[in-house]
C-alpha positions as CSV (number, residue, x, y, z in Angstrom):
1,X,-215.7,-33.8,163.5
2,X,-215.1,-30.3,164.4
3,X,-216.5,-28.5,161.4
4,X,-219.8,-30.1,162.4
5,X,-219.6,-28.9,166.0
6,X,-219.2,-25.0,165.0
7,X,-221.4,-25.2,162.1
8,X,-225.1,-25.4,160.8
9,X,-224.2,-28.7,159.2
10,X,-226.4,-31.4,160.5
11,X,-224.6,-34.2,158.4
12,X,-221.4,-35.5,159.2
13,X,-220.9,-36.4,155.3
14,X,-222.3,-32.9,153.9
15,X,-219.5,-31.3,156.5
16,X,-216.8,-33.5,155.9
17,X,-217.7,-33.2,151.8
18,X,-217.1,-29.2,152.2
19,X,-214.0,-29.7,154.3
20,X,-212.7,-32.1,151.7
21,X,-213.0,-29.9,148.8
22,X,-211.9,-26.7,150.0
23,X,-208.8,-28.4,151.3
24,X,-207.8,-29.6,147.6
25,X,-208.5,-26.2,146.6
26,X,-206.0,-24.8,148.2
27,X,-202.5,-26.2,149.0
28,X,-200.7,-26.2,152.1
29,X,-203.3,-25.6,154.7
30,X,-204.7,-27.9,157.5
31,X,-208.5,-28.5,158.1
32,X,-208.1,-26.8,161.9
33,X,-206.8,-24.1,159.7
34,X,-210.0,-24.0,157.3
35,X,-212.6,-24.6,160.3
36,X,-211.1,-21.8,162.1
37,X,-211.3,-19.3,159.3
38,X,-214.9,-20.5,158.1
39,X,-216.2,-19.9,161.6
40,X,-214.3,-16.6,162.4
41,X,-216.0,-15.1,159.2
42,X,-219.1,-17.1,159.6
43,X,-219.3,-15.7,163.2
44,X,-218.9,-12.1,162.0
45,X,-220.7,-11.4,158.8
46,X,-223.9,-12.3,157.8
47,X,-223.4,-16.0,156.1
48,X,-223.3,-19.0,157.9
49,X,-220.4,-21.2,158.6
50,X,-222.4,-23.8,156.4
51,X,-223.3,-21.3,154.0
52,X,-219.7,-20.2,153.5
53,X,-218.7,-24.0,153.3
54,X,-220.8,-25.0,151.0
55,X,-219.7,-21.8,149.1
56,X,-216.0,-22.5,149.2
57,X,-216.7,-26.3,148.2
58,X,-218.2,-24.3,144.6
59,X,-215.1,-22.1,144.1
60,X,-211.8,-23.1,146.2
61,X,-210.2,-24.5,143.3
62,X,-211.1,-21.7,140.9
63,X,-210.3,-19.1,143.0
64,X,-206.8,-20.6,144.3
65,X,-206.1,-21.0,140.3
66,X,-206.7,-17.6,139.9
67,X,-204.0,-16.5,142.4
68,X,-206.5,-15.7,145.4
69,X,-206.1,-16.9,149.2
70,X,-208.7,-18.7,151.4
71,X,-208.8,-15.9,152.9
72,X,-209.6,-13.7,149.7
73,X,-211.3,-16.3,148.9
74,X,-213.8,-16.0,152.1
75,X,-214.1,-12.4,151.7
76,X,-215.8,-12.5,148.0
77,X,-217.8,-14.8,149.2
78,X,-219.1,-13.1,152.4
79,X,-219.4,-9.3,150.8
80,X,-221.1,-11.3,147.9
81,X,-223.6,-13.4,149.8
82,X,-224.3,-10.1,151.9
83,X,-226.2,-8.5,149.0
84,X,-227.4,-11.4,147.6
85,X,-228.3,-13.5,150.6
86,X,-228.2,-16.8,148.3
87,X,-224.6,-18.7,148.9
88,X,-225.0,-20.5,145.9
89,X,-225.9,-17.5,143.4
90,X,-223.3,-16.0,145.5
91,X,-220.7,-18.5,144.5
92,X,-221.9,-19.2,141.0
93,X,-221.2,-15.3,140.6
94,X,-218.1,-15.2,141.7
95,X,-216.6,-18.4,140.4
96,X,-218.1,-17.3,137.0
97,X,-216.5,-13.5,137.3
98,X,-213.2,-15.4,138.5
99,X,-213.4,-17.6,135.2
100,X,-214.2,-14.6,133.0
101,X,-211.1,-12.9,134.5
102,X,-208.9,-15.2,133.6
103,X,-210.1,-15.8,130.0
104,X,-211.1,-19.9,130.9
């Protein structure tokens, strides 16, 4: 699987898990599409491929609900995972400001 290839994952389950997840969260986009965009911002910022996997798995779905892209999406999580340095406070934050937002 080419998710595992470019990333920190070291399971082919955890990756294809993520992968899974963030697809369903967002329509009309291909996992070559996701893989490339997790490693392009994984490969500039300070978060991991993984890490930003593992983050979008936690708030793909809320954030596509609430009218945000993937790559929206991948932005919040990056710029709030850079302060933090915790992906999963970082994407408990923002799916719970995302939630608030829209009144859920």
């Amino acid at each position: 699987m080419k998710l595992l290839n470019v990333s920190e994952f070291t399971s082919i389950e955890d990756a294809t898990s993520a992968l899974l997840s963030i697809t369903q969260g967002f329509d009309n986009i291909t996992y070559d599409e996701v893989i490339d965009k997790l490693n392009a911002v994984g490969d500039s910022y300070s978060s991991t491929t993984k890490d930003l996997a593992e983050g979008m798995k936690n708030v793909s779905q809320v954030l596509q609900i609430s009218g945000n892209s993937i790559e929206q999406s991948l932005a919040l999580l990056a710029a709030s995972n850079d302060t933090v340095q915790d992906m999963s406070k970082a994407s408990m934050g923002v799916r719970t400001v995302a939630l608030r937002i829209a009144g859920i």
